[in-house]
Kinemage of the C-alpha trace (Angstrom):
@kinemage 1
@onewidth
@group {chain A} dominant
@subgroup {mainchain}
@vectorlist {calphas} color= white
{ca unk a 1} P -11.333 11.105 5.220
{ca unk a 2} L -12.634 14.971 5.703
{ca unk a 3} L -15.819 15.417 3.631
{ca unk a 4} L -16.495 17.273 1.837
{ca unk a 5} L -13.318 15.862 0.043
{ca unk a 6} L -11.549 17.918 -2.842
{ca unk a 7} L -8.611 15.976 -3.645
{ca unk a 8} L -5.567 17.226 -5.926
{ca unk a 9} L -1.888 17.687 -4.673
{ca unk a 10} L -0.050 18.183 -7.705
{ca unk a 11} L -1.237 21.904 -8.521
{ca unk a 12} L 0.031 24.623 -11.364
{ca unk a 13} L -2.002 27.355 -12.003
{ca unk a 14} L -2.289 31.540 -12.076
{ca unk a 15} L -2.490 33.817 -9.615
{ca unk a 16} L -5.635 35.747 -9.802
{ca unk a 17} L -5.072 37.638 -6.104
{ca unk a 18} L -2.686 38.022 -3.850
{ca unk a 19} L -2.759 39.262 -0.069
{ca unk a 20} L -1.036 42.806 1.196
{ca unk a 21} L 1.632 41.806 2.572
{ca unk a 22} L 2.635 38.887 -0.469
{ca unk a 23} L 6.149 40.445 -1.704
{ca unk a 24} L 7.340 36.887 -3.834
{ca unk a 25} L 4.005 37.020 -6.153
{ca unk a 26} L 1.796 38.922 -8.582
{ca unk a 27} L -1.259 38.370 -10.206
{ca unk a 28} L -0.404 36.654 -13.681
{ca unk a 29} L 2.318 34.765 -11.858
{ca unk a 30} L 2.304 30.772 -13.371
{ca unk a 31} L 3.255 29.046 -9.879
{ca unk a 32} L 2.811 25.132 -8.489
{ca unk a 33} L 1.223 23.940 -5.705
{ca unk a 34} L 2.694 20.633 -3.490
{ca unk a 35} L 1.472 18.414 -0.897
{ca unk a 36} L 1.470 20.549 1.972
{ca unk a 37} L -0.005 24.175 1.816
{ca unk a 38} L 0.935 25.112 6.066
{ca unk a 39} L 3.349 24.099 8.388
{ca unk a 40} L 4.342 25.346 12.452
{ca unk a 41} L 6.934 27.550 10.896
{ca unk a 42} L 8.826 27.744 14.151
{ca unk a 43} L 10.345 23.965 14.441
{ca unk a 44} L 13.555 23.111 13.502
{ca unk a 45} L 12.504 21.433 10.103
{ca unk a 46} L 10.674 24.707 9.544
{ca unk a 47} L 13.694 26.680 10.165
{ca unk a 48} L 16.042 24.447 8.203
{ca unk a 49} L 13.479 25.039 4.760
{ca unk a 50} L 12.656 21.409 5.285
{ca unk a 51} L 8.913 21.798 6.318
{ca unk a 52} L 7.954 18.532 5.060
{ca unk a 53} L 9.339 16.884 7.418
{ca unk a 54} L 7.118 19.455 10.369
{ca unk a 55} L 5.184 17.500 12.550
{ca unk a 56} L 2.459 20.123 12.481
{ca unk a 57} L 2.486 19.847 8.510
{ca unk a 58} L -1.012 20.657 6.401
{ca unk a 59} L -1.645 18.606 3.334
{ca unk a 60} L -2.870 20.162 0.641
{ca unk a 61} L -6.270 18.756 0.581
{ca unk a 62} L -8.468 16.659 3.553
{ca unk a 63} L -6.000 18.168 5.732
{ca unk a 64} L -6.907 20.462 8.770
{ca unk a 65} L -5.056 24.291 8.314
{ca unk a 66} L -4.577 25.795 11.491
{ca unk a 67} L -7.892 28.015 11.515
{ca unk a 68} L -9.732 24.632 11.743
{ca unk a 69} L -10.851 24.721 8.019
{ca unk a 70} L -10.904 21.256 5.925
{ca unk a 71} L -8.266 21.767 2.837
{ca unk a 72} L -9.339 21.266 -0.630
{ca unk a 73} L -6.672 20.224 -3.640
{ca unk a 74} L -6.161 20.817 -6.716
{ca unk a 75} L -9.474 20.003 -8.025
{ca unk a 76} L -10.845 23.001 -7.143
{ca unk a 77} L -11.716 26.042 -9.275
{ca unk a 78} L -9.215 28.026 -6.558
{ca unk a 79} L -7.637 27.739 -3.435
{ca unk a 80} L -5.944 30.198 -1.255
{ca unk a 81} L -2.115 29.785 -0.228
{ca unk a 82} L 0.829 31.349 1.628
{ca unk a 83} L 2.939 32.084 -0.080
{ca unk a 84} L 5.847 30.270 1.574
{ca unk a 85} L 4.256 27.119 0.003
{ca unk a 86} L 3.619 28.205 -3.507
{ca unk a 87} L 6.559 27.507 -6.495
{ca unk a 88} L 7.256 29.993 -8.854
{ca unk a 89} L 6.947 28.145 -12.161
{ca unk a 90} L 9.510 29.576 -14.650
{ca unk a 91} L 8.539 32.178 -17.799
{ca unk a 92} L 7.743 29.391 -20.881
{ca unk a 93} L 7.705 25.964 -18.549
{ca unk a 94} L 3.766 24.716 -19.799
{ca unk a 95} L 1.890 24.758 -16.351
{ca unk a 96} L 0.625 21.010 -17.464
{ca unk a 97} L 4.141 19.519 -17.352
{ca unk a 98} L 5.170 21.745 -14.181
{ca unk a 99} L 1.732 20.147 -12.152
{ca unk a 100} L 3.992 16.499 -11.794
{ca unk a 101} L 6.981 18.531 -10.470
{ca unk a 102} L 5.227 19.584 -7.196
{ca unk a 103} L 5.275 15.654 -6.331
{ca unk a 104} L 6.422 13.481 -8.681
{ca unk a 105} L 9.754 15.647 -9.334
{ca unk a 106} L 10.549 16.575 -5.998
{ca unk a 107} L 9.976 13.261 -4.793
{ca unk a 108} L 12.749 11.560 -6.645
{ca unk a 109} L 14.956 14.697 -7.155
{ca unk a 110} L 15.346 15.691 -3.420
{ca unk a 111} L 17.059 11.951 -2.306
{ca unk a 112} L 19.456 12.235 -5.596
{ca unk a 113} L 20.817 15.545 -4.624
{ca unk a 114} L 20.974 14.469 -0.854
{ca unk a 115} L 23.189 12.020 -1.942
{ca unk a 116} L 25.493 13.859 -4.745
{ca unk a 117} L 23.850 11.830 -7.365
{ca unk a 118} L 24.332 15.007 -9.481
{ca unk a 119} L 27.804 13.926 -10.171
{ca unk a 120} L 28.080 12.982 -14.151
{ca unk a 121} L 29.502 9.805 -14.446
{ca unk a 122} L 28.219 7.981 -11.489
{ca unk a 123} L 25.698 5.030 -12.257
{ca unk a 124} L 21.795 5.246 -11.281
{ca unk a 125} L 19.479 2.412 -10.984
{ca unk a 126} L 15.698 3.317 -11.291
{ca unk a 127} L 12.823 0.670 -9.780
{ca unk a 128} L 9.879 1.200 -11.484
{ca unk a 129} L 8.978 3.528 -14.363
{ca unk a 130} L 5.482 5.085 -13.549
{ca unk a 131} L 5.507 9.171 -12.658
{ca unk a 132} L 8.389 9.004 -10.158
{ca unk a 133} L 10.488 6.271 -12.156
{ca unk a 134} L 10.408 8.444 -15.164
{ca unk a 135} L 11.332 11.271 -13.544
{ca unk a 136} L 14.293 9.869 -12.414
{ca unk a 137} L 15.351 8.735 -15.229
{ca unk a 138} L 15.410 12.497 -17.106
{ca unk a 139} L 16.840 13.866 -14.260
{ca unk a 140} L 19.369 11.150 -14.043
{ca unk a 141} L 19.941 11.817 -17.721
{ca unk a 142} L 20.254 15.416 -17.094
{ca unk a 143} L 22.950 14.936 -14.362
{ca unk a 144} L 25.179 13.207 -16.801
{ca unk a 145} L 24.901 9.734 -14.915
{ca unk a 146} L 24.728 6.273 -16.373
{ca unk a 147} L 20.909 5.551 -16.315
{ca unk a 148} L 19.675 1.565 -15.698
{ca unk a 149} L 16.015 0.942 -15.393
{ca unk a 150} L 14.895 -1.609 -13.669
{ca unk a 151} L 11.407 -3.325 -14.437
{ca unk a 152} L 9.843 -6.581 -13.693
{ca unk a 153} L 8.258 -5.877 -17.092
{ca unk a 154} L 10.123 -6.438 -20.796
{ca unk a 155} L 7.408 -4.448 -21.798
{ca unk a 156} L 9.126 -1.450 -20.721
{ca unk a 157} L 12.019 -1.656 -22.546
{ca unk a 158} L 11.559 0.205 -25.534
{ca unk a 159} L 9.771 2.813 -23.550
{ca unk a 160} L 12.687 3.313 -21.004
{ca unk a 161} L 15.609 3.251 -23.768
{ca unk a 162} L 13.633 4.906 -26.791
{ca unk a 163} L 11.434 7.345 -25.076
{ca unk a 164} L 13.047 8.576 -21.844
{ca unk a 165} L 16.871 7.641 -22.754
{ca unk a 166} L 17.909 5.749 -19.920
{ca unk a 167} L 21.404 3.638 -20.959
{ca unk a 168} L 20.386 0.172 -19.774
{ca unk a 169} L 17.094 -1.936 -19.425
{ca unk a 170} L 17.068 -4.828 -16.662
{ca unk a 171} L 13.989 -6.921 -15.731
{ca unk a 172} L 14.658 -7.797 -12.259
{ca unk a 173} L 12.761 -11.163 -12.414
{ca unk a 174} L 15.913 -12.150 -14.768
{ca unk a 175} L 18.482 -14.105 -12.415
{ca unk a 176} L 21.706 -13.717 -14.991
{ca unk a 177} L 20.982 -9.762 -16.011
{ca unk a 178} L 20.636 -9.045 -12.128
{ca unk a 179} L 24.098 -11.150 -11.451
{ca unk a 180} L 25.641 -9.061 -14.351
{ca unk a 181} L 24.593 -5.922 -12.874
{ca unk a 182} L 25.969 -6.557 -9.288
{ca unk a 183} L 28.266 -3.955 -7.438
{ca unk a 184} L 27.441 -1.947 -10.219
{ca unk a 185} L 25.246 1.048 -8.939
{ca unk a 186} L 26.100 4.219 -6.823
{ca unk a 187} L 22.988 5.183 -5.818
{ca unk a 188} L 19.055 3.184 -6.414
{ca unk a 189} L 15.743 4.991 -6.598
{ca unk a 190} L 13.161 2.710 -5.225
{ca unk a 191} L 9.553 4.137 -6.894
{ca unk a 192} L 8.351 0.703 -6.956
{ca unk a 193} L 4.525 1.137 -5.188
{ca unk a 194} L 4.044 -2.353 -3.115
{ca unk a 195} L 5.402 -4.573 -1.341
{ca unk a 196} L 8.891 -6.142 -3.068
{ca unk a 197} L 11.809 -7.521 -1.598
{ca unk a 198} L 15.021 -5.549 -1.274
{ca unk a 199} L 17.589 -7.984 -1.457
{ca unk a 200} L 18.045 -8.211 -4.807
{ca unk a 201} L 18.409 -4.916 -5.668
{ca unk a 202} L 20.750 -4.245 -2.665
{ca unk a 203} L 23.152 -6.549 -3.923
{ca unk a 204} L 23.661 -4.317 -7.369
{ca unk a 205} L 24.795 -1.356 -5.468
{ca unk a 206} L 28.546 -1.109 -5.216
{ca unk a 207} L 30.789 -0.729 -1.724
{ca unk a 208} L 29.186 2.511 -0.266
{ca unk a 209} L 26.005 2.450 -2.577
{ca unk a 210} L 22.658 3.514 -1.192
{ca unk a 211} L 19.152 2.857 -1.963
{ca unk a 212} L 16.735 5.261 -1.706
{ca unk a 213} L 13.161 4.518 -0.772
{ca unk a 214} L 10.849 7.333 -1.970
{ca unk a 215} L 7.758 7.720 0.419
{ca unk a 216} L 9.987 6.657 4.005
{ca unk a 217} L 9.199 8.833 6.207
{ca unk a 218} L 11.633 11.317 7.442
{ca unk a 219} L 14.361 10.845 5.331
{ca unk a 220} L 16.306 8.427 7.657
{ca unk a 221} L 18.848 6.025 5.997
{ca unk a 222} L 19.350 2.409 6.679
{ca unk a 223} L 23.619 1.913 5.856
{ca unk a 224} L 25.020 -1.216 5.385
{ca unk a 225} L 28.283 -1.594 7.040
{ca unk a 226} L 31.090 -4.711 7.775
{ca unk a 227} L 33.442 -4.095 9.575
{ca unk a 228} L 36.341 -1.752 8.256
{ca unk a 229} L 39.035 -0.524 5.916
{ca unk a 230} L 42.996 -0.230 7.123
{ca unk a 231} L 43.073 3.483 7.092
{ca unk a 232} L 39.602 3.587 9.233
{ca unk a 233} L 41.000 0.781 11.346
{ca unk a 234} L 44.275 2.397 12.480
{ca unk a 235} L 42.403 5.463 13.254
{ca unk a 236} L 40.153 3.489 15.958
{ca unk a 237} L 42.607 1.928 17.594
{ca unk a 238} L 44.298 5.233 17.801
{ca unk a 239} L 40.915 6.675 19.011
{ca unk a 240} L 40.291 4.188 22.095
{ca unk a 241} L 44.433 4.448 22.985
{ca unk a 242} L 44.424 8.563 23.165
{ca unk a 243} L 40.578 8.270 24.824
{ca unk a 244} L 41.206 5.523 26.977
{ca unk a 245} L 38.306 3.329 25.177
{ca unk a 246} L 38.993 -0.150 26.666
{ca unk a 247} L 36.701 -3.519 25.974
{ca unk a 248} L 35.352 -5.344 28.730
{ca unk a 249} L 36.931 -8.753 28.436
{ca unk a 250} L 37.547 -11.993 30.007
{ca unk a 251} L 41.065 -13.554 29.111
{ca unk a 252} L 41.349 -17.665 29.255
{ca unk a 253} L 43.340 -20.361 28.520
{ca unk a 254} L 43.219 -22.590 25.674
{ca unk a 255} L 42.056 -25.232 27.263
{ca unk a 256} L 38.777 -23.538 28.770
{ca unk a 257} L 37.742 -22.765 24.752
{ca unk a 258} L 35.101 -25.640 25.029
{ca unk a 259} L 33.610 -23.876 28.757
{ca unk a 260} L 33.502 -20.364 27.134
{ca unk a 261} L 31.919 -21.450 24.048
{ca unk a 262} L 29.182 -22.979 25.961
{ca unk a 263} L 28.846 -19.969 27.755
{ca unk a 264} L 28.618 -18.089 24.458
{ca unk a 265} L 25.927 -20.223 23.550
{ca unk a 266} L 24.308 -19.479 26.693
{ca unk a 267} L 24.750 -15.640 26.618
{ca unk a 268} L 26.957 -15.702 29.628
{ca unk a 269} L 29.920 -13.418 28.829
{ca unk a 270} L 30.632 -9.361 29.461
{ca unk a 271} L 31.308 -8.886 26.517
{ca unk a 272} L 34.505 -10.811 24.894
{ca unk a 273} L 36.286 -13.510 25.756
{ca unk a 274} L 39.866 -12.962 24.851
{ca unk a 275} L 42.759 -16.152 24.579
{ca unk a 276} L 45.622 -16.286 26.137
{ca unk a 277} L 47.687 -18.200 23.737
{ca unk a 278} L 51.271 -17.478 25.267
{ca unk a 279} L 50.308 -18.256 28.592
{ca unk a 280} L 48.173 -21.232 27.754
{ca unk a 281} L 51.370 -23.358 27.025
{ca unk a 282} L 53.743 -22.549 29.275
């Protein structure tokens, strides 16, 4: 850590001052304040509006901004922003229930609408139910989707389907709920904080599925994948005939099968071996 420390990253509060040349704000204005507060501007990331993902990125506090001056959060009485990084909090939205948005919110909401899970009718499954969980949960609710929390507490239950409206309550320690649930999901929201194991939960999601892990960096996406369907299939093999996209291969008889599966074993084979079965018996 930077000390003096001044911690705080999920900011809404009123603008007091703003700079000559701020045209998005006005003093009065009830705005929100993230986890960054600078970025290089001038990357790719930066270009594409995606500046959390800069490499040159300033967190909000016990960061380093670009003038060489330590960042302090939320916790302060004020702090001084571009505008680029401050949030416009609607007229009437309290500023204590937009402060969780600037994190929490965005957090969840950004890998549901990266995947189309604002699609009513498609099924959500929500790990965890602290301030990302819930948040899922409303906006899953919101999107018109099929909501199932998932908990390794019972205690949850009535707080999940009473209180934030989700449509189904599983605890995950529970071997026959989790086997009812499987292939069930479209998309999972992984808020869980610690380490847990994935498999599980991996096995819920249908053909397709995806589970999100909020906090991994860069947004990168681990896909399952097994072989394929017919249509995908026909267009390969069409592929690698009009592009001249050949195998390396080693055709044998039948009765070497026994040779070239010892060869397998020892890694000694570029790259299939391929049987001859017409020529093997004449």
């Amino acid at each position: 850590s930077v000390y003096p420390l001044v911690p705080g990253h999920e900011i809404a509060g009123v603008v007091t001052e703003v700079g000559s040349d701020v045209k998005g704000f006005k003093p009065g204005d009830h705005v929100a304040v993230g986890t960054y507060i600078n970025s290089c501007r001038d990357c790719d990331n930066c270009n594409n509006l995606l500046e959390n993902h800069c490499s040159n990125f300033v967190f909000t506090f016990n960061g380093v901004d670009t003038d060489g001056t330590v960042t302090k959060g939320g916790y302060s009485t004020h702090i001084v922003v571009h505008e680029r990084y401050c949030y416009k909090i609607p007229d009437g939205y309290p500023l204590d229930k937009a402060a969780p948005l600037a994190c929490a919110g965005i957090t969840v909401y950004t890998p549901m609408i990266r995947h189309n899970m604002n699609q009513p009718g498609k099924s959500l499954g929500v790990i965890g139910l602290g301030g990302l969980g819930h948040m899922a949960v409303k906006f899953g609710k919101a999107f018109g989707l099929n909501v199932t929390v998932l908990s390794t507490s019972e205690s949850k239950r009535d707080e999940a389907i009473n209180l934030l409206g989700a449509d189904n309550f599983v605890v995950s320690s529970d071997k026959n709920q989790m086997e009812f649930l499987k292939n069930s999901l479209d998309f999972i929201v992984d808020t869980a904080s610690g380490d847990h194991p994935f498999d599980p939960y991996l096995a819920l999601l249908k053909v397709r599925g995806t589970m999100a892990l909020v906090g991994f960096p860069g947004a990168r996406t681990l896909s399952g994948s097994v072989v394929g369907g017919t249509k995908d299939t026909q267009e390969m093999i069409n592929f690698c005939a009009a592009n001249r996209i050949y195998p390396n291969v080693e055709v044998i008889k039948i009765d070497y099968i026994n040779e070239a599966l010892e060869r397998l074993v020892n890694r000694d084979v570029k790259y299939r071996f391929v049987i001859d079965i017409e020529s093997s018996f004449k």
